[in-house]
C-alpha positions as CSV (number, residue, x, y, z in Angstrom):
1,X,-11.8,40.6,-19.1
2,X,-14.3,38.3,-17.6
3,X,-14.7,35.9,-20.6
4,X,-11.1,35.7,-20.8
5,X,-10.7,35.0,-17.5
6,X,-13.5,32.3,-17.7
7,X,-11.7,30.7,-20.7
8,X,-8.5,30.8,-19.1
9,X,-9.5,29.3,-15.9
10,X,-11.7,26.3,-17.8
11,X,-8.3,26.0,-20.1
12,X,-6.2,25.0,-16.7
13,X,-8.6,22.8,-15.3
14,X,-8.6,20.8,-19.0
15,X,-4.9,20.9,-19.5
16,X,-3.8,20.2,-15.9
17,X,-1.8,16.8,-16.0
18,X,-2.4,13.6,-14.1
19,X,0.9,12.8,-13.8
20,X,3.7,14.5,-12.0
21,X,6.2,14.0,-14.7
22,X,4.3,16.5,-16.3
23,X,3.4,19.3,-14.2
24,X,5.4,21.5,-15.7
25,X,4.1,25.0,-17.3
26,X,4.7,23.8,-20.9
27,X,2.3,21.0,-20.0
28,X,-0.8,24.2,-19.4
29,X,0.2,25.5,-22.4
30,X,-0.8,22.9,-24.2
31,X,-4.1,23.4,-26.6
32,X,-7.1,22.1,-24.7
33,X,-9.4,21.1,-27.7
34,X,-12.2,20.3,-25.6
35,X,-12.1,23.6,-24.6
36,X,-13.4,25.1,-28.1
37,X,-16.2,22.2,-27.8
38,X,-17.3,23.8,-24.5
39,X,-17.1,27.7,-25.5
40,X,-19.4,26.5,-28.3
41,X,-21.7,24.8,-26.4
42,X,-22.1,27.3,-24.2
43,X,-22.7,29.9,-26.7
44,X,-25.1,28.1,-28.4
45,X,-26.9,27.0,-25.5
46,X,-27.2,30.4,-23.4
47,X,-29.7,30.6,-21.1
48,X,-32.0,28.7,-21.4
49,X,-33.5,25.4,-19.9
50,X,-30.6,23.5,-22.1
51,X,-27.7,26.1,-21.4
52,X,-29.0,25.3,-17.2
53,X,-28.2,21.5,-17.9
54,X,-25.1,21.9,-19.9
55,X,-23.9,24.4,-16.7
56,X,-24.5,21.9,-14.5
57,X,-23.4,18.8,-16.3
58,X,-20.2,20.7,-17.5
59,X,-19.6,22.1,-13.7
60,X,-19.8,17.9,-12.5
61,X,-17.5,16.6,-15.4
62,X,-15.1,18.9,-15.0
63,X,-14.6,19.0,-11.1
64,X,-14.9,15.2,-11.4
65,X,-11.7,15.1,-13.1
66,X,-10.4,17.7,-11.9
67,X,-10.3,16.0,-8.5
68,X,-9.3,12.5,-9.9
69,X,-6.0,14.0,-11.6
70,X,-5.2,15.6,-8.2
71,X,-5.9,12.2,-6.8
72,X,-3.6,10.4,-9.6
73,X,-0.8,13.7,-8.6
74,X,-1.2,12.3,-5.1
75,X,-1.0,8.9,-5.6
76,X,1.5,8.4,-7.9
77,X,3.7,10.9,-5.9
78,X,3.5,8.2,-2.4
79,X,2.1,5.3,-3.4
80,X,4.2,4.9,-7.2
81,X,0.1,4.1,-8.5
82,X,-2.9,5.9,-10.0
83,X,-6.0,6.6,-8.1
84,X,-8.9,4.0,-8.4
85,X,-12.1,5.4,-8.3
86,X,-14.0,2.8,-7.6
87,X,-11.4,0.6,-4.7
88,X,-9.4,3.6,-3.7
89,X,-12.1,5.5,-1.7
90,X,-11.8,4.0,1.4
91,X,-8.0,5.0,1.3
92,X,-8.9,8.8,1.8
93,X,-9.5,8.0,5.9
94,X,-6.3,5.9,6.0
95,X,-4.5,8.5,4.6
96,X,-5.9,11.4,6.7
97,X,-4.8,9.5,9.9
98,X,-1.2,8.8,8.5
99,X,-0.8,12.4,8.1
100,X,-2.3,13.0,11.9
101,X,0.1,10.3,13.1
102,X,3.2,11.9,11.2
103,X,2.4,15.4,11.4
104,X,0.1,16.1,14.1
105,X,-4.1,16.5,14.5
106,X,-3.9,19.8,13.1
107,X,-2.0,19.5,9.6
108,X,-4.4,16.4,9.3
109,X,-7.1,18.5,9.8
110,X,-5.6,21.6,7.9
111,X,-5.2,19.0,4.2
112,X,-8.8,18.0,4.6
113,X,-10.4,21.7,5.2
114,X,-7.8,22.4,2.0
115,X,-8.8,19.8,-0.3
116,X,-12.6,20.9,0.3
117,X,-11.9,24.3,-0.1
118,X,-10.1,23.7,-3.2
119,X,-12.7,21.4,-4.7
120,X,-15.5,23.9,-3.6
121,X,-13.4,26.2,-5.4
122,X,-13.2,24.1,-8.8
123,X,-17.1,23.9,-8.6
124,X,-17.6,27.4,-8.0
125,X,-15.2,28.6,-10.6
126,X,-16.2,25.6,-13.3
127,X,-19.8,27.5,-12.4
128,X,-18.9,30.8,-12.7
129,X,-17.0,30.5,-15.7
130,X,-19.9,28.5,-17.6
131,X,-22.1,31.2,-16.7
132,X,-19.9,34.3,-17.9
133,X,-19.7,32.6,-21.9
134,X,-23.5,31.6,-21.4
135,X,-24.4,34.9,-21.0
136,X,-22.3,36.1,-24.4
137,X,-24.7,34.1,-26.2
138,X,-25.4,35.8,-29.6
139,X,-29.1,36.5,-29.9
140,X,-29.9,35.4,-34.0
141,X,-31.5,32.0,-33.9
142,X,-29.0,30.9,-36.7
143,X,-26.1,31.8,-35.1
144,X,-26.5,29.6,-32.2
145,X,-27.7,26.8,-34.4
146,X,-24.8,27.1,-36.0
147,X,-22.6,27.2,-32.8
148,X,-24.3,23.8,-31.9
149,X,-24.0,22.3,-35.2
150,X,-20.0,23.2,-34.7
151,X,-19.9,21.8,-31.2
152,X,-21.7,18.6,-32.3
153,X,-19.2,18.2,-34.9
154,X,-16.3,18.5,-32.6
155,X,-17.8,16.4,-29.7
156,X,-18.1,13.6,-32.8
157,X,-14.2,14.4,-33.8
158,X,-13.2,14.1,-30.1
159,X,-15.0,10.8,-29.7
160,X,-12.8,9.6,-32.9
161,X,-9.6,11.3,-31.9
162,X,-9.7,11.4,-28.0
163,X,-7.5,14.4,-26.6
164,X,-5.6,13.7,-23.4
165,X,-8.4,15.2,-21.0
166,X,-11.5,13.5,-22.8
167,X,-9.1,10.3,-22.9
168,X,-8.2,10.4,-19.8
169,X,-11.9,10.5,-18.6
170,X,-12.6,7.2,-21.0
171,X,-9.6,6.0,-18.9
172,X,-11.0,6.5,-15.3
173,X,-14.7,5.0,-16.5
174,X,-13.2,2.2,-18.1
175,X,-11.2,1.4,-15.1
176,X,-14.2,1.8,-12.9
177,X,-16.6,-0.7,-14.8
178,X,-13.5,-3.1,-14.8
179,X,-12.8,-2.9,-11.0
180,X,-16.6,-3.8,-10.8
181,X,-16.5,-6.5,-12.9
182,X,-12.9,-7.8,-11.3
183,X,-14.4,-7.8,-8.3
184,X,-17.5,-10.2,-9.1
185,X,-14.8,-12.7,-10.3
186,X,-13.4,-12.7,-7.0
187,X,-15.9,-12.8,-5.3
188,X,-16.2,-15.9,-7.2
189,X,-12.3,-16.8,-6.8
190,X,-13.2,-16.3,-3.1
191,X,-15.6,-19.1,-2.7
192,X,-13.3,-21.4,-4.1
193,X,-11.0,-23.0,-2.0
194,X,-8.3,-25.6,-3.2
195,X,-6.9,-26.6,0.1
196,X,-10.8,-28.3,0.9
197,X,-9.7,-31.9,1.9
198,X,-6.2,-31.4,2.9
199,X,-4.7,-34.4,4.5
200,X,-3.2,-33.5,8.0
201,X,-2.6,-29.8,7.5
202,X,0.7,-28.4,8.8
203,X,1.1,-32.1,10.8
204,X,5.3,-31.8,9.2
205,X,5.5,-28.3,12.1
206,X,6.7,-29.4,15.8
207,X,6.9,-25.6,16.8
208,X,5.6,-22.6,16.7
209,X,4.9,-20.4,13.0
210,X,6.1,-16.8,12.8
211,X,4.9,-14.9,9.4
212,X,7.0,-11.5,9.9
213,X,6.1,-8.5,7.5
214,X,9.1,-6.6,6.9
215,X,7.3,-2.9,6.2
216,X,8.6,-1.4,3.2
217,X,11.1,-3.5,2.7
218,X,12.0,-4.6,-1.2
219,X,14.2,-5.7,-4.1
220,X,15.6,-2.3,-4.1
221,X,17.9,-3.4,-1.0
222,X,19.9,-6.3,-2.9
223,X,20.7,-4.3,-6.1
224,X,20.3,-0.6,-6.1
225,X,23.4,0.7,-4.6
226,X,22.4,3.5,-2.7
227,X,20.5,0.8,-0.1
228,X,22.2,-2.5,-1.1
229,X,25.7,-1.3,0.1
230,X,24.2,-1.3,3.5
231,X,21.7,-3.8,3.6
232,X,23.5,-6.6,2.0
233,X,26.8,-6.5,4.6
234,X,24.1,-6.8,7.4
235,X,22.4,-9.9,6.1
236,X,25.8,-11.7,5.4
237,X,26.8,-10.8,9.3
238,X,23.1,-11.8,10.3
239,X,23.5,-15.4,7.5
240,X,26.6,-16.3,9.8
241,X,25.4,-15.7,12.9
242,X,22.2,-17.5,12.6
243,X,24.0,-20.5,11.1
244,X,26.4,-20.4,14.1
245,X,23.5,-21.0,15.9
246,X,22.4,-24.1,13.6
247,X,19.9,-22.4,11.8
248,X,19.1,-23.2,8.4
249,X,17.8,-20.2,5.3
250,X,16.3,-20.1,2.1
251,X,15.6,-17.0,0.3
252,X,13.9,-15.8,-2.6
253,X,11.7,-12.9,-3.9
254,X,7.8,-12.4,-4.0
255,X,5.6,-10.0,-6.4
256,X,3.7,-8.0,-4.1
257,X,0.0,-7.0,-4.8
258,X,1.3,-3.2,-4.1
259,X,3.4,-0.6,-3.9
260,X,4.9,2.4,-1.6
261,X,1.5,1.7,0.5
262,X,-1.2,-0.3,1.7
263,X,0.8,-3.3,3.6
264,X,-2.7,-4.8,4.5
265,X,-3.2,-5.7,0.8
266,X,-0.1,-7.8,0.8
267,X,-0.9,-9.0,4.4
268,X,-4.5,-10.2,3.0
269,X,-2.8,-11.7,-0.5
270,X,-0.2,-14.3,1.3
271,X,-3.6,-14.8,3.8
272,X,-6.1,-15.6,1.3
273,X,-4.0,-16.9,-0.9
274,X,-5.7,-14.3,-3.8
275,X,-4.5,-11.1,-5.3
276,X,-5.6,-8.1,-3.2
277,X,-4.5,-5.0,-5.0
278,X,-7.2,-3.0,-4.3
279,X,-9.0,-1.7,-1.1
280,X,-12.5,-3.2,-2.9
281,X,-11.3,-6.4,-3.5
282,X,-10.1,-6.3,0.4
283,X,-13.2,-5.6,1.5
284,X,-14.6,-8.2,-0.6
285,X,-12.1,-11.0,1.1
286,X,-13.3,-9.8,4.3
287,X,-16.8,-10.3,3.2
288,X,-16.3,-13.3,1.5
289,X,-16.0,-15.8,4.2
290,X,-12.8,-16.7,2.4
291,X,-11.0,-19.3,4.8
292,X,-7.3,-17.9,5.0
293,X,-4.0,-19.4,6.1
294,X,-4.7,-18.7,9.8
295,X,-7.8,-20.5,9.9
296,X,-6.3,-23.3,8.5
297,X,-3.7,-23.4,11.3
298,X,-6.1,-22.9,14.1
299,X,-8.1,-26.5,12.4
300,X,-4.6,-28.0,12.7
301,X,-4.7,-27.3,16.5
302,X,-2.1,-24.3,16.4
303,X,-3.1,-21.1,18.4
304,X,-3.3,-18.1,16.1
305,X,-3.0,-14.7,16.9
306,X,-2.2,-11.1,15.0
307,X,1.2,-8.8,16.2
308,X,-0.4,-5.4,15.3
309,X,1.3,-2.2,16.3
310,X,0.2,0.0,13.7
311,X,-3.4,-1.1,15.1
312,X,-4.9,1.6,17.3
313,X,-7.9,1.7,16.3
314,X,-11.0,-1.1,16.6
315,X,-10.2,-3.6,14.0
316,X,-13.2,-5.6,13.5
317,X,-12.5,-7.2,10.5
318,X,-9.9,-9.2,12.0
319,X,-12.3,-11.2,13.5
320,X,-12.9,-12.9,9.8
321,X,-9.2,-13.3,9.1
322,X,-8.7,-16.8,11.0
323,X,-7.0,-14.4,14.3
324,X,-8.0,-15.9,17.9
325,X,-6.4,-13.0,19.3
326,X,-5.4,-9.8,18.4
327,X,-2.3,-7.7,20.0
328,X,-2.6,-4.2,18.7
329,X,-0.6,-1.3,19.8
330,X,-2.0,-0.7,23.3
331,X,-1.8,-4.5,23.7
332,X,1.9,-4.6,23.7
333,X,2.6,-3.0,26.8
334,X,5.0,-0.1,25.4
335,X,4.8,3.0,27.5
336,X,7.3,5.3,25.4
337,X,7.3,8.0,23.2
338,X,6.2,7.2,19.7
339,X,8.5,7.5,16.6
340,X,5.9,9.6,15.1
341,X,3.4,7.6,13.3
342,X,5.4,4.6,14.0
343,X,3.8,3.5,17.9
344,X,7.0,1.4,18.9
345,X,10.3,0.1,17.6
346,X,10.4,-3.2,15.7
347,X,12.5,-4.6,19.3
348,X,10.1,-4.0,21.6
349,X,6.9,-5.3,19.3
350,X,9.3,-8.7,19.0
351,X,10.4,-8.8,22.4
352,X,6.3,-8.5,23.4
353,X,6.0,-11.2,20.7
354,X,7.2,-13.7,23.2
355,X,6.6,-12.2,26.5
356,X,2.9,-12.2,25.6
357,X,2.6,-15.4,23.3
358,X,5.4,-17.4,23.4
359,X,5.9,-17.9,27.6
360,X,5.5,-20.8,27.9
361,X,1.7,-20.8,29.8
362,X,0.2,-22.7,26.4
363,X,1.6,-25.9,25.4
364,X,-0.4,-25.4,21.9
365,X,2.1,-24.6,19.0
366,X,1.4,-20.3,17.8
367,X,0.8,-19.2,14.3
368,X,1.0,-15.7,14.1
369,X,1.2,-12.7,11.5
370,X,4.0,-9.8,12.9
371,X,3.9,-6.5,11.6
372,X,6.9,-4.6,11.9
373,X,6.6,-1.3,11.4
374,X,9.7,0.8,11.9
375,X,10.8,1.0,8.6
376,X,7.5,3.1,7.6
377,X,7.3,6.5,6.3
378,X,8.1,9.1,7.7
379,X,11.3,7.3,8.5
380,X,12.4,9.5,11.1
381,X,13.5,9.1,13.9
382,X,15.7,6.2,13.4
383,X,16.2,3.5,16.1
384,X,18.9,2.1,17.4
385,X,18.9,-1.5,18.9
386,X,19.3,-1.6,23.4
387,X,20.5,-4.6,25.0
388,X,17.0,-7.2,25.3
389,X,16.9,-7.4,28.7
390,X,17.0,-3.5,29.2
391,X,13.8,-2.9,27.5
392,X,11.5,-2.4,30.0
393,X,8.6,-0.9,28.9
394,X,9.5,0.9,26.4
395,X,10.6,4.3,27.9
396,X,14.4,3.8,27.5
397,X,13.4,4.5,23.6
398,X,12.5,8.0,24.5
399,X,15.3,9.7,24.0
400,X,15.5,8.2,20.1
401,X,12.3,9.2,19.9
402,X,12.8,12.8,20.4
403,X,15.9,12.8,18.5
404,X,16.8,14.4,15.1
405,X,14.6,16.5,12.8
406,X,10.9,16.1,12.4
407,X,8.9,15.0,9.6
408,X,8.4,18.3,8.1
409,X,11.9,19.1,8.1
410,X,13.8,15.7,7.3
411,X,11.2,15.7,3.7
412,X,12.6,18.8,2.7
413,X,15.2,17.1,1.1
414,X,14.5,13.6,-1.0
415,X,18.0,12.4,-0.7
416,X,18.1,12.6,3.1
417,X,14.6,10.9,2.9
418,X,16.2,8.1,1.4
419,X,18.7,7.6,3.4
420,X,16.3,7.4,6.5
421,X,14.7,4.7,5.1
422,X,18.2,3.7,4.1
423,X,18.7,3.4,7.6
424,X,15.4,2.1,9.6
425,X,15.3,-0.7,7.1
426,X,18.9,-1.3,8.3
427,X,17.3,-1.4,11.9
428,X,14.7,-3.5,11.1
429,X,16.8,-6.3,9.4
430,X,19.0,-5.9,12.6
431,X,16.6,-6.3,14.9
432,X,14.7,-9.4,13.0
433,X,18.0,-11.3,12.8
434,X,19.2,-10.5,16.0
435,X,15.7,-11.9,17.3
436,X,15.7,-15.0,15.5
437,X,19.7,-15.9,16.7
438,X,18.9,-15.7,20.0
439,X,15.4,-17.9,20.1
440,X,17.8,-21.1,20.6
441,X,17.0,-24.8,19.6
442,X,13.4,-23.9,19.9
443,X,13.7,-21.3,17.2
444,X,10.3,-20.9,15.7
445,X,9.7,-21.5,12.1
446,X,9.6,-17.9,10.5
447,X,8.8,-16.6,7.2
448,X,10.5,-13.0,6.8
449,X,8.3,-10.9,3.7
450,X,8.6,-7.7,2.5
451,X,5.0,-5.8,2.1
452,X,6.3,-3.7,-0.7
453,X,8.6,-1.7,-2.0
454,X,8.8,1.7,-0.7
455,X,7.4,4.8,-3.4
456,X,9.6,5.0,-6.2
457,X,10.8,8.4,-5.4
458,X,12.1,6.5,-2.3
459,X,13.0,3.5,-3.1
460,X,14.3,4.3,-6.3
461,X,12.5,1.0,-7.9
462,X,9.2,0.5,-9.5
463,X,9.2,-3.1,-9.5
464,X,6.3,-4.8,-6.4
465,X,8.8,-7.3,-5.8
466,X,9.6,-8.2,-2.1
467,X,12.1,-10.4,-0.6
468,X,11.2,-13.6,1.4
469,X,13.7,-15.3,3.9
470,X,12.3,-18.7,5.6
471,X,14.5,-19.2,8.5
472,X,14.1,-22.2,11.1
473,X,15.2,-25.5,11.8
474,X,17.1,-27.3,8.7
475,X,14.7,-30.2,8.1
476,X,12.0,-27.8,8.0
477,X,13.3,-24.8,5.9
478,X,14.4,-28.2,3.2
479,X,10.5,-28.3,2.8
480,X,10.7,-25.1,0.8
481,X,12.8,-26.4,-1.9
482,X,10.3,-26.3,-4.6
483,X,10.1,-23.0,-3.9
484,X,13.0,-21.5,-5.9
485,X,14.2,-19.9,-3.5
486,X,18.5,-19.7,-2.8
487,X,19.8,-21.5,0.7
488,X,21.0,-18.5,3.0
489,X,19.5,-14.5,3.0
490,X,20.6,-13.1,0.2
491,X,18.9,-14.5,-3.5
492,X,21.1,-15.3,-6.4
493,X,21.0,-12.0,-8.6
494,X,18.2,-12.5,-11.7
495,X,15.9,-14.8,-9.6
496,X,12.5,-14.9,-10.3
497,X,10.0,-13.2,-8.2
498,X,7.2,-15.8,-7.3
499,X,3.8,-14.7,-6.5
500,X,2.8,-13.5,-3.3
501,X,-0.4,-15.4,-3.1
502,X,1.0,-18.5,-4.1
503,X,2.7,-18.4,-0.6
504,X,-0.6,-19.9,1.0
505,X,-1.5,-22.9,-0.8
506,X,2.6,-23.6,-0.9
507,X,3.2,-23.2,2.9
508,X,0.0,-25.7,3.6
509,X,1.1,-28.3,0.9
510,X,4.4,-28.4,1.8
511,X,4.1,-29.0,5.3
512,X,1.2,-31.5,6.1
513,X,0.7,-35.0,5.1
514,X,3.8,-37.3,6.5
515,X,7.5,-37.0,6.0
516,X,7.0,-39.6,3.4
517,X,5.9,-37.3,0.8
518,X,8.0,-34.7,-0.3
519,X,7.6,-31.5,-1.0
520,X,6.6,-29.9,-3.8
C-alpha cells in the first residue's frame, strides 16, 4: 500500500495544472510520463550515495514546481497573469498586506502559516515518497543497470518530446534567464534619456498639473455591457456638465504595462516613460537614477508632490521618483472608518488634494500624481458622494463604511463581485468629474488614466488597455491633438490603444517650447 501511495502522491504533484481552466479531476488523471522516468530512477538508484542525490534533487524539482504552479493558480486567478519567478517575488509581501487590509491580521497571517505548511508538506511527502520506491530497489546488479539504462532513455525521449510538467519547467527557466537578460537592457534603456536638451519644458502650462490614476478602471467600461450601461450614461452627464463650465476633453485609450494588479507599475511606466511590467524592472527604475516626468516638472519650476492614500507604510523610494513631497494616507487628515483595505473615499483624498496643496499659500504652479483608490478590490463597501463642504474629516463616511456585507461574504458570489466594482467605479468617475466641474476658471490641467483593468474574472476583459481623459482649459487640451485621442470623455469605438509610456515624452514635447510650434 505504501508504494502505491508513494506513486500516487508523486503522480498528483506531476499532473497538477498551472492553470485554473484546468483544475478539473480529468486534468489528474492524465498520464504523468515523467512519473515512470522517476520510479525508474529511483529503483535503479536505491540507496546508495546516488539514490541520496537523486532523493534530494528529485524532492527540490518537484516542490519547486509544485509551488510555482500554485503561484501561476494564484496569479492568474487575481492578477489575469502568470507568476514570474524571477520579478514576481517581491509581490508575495504586497500581497500578504492586501489580504490583512481586506480581511483582517489574522486571515493574513492564517494564508502564510498555510502556504508553509502546505509547501513543508510537498517536501516531506516528495521525500517520503522517494524513499518508499528507493527502498524496493531490486538487489541483482543487472536489474538496476537495466532500470537506469531505461530511465536514461526516457529522460532522452522527454528532452525530445517535452510532456506538460517537464515543459512547463523549460517554461519557468526560460522565463527567468529572459527576465534577467530584459532587465540589463533596461537598465540600459534607463540611462538613456531623450528629453536631455529640452527647450523650455512645460513653459505652454499657466496652472497647475493634475495626473489622476483611476484604480482599476479599463476598456471594459465603454464596451462590455454589464459595466458600460452604467458607466457610459455617467460620463455623458459628467461631458455636459464640465463643458457647461467651459471646459474642454480629449479622450483616448492607453495599453497598460499590467493587469488586475500592481497600479505602481503603470504609475512608474507613464513616469519613466519605460515599460514596467514587472516588480524587477521596477526596482531597476528606482535604482536607475532614471529622471521621470516629475523631475522634469520640478526643473521647470512647478512644485511636485505624490497623493498617496493606499501609502501607509514608509515609502522610501519615492524619494527617487522626482516627488518633493509625499501625502500618504495619514497625511490626508481623514479620521473615519476605512472601507476595508481602501483607507478613504476618492472625495475626501480630492478634496485634501486642494486643502493641502492647492490653497493658495504657494504661488508656484503643482504637478502632482493622485491615486484614487476606491474602485480597488475588495469593492465593498461602496461609497456614495456627501455634499463637499460637509466632509469634515472624514467621519461622516462611517456609516458607509460599516455598511453592507464584508469581504468574505460579498466574494461568495462572482456576479455580485462584479457589480461592486460595477458600482465603485461608478463612484469614482462621479466623484472625479464632479471635482474637476467645480474647480472653476482656474481648473487645473488634468490627465484622468486608468492603472488597469480589473482581473478578468472581474472585469470580464483580458485586454491592459486603459482609458485616458485630458480635461482642462481648451487651448491647452488642443495640445494633445497628435495624440489620437477623440474631443469629449467617451473614445470613438475601435480606437487605438496608445502606449502608456509614450505618455511622458508626449506630455513634455507637447507642452514646452513657445506657442509658435505646434504640437506634435
Amino acid at each position: 500500500m505504501s508504494v502505491l501511495a508513494a506513486i500516487l502522491l508523486l503522480h498528483v504533484l506531476l499532473a497538477l495544472p498551472a492553470h485554473p481552466d484546468q483544475l478539473a479531476w480529468a486534468a489528474l488523471a492524465r498520464p504523468a510520463p515523467e512519473l515512470a522516468v522517476l520510479i525508474l530512477l529511483a529503483l535503479a538508484a536505491g540507496r546508495t550515495v546516488a539514490g541520496r542525490l537523486l532523493r534530494v534533487a528529485a524532492t527540490l524539482a518537484l516542490t519547486l514546481v509544485t509551488v510555482l504552479k500554485v503561484a501561476d493558480l494564484a496569479m492568474l486567478e487575481s492578477l489575469g497573469r502568470r507568476f514570474n519567478p524571477v520579478a514576481d517575488l517581491p509581490l508575495i509581501d504586497a500581497s500578504v498586506r492586501l489580504i490583512a487590509g481586506s480581511l483582517g491580521p489574522w486571515q493574513a497571517a492564517g494564508a502564510v502559516l498555510a502556504a508553509l505548511l502546505a509547501t513543508l508538506l510537498i517536501v516531506a511527502g516528495t521525500w517520503w515518497a522517494m524513499g518508499v520506491l528507493m527502498r524496493r530497489a531490486p538487489r541483482p546488479a543487472w536489474m538496476r543497470i537495466a532500470g537506469l539504462a531505461a530511465s536514461v532513455a526516457g529522460i532522452a525521449l522527454l528532452a525530445l518530446m517535452p510532456p506538460p510538467t517537464a515543459a512547463y519547467a523549460i517554461d519557468r527557466a526560460q522565463l527567468s534567464a529572459r527576465t534577467v537578460t530584459e532587465l540589463r537592457q533596461f537598465n540600459e534603456q534607463a540611462r538613456q534619456d531623450t528629453l536631455a536638451g529640452l527647450q523650455d519644458p512645460l513653459a505652454l502650462i499657466d496652472r497647475d498639473v493634475l495626473v489622476i490614476f483611476l484604480e482599476s478602471y479599463g476598456r471594459t467600461s465603454f464596451d462590455t455591457p454589464f459595466f458600460a450601461d452604467t458607466h457610459l450614461p455617467r460620463l455623458r452627464q459628467g461631458q455636459q456638465v464640465l463643458q457647461d463650465h467651459g471646459l474642454a476633453m480629449a479622450s483616448g485609450f492607453l495599453t497598460s504595462p499590467t493587469h488586475g494588479g500592481q497600479s505602481w507599475l503603470a504609475h512608474a511606466t507613464l513616469a519613466n516613460g519605460l515599460w514596467v511590467n514587472d516588480q524587477t524592472r521596477y526596482q531597476a527604475a528606482i535604482a536607475s537614477g532614471r529622471r521621470t516626468l516629475f523631475h522634469h516638472a520640478a526643473d521647470a519650476g512647478f512644485r511636485t508632490a505624490a497623493v498617496m492614500p493606499a501609502i501607509v507604510r514608509p515609502w522610501p523610494e519615492a524619494s527617487t521618483m522626482g516627488f518633493q513631497r509625499i501625502l500618504a494616507a495619514p497625511d490626508l487628515g481623514y479620521r473615519g472608518q476605512p472601507f476595508n483595505w481602501v483607507t478613504m473615499p476618492d472625495q475626501f483624498t480630492l478634496a485634501a488634494t486642494d486643502r493641502l496643496l492647492r490653497d493658495g499659500s504657494d504661488p508656484r504652479r503643482l504637478f502632482a500624481q493622485i491615486a484614487l483608490i476606491s474602485s480597488h478590490a475588495p469593492w465593498t463597501p461602496v461609497p456614495e458622494m456627501l455634499p463637499w463642504e460637509d466632509l469634515g474629516d472624514g467621519t461622516e463616511f462611517d456609516a458607509m463604511a460599516q455598511a453592507g456585507d464584508p469581504p468574505n461574504v460579498v466574494w461568495r458570489d462572482r456576479d455580485r463581485v462584479r457589480a461592486q466594482y460595477r458600482d465603485t467605479i461608478d463612484y469614482t468617475l462621479q466623484a472625479v468629474l464632479d471635482y474637476a466641474a467645480r474647480q472653476g476658471e482656474d481648473a487645473p490641467l488634468m490627465i484622468l488614466v486608468g492603472d488597469h483593468q480589473a482581473a478578468t474574472t472581474i472585469g470580464l476583459d483580458d485586454r491592459r488597455e486603459v482609458p485616458i481623459h485630458v480635461i482642462g482649459p481648451p487651448d491647452l487640451v488642443a495640445r494633445t491633438d497628435g495624440w489620437g485621442l477623440t474631443r469629449g470623455l467617451i473614445p470613438e469605438p475601435g480606437s487605438p490603444a496608445m502606449p502608456m509610456e509614450a505618455l511622458r515624452d508626449r506630455f513634455m514635447r507637447n507642452f514646452s517650447g513657445s506657442l509658435n510650434v505646434p504640437p506634435a
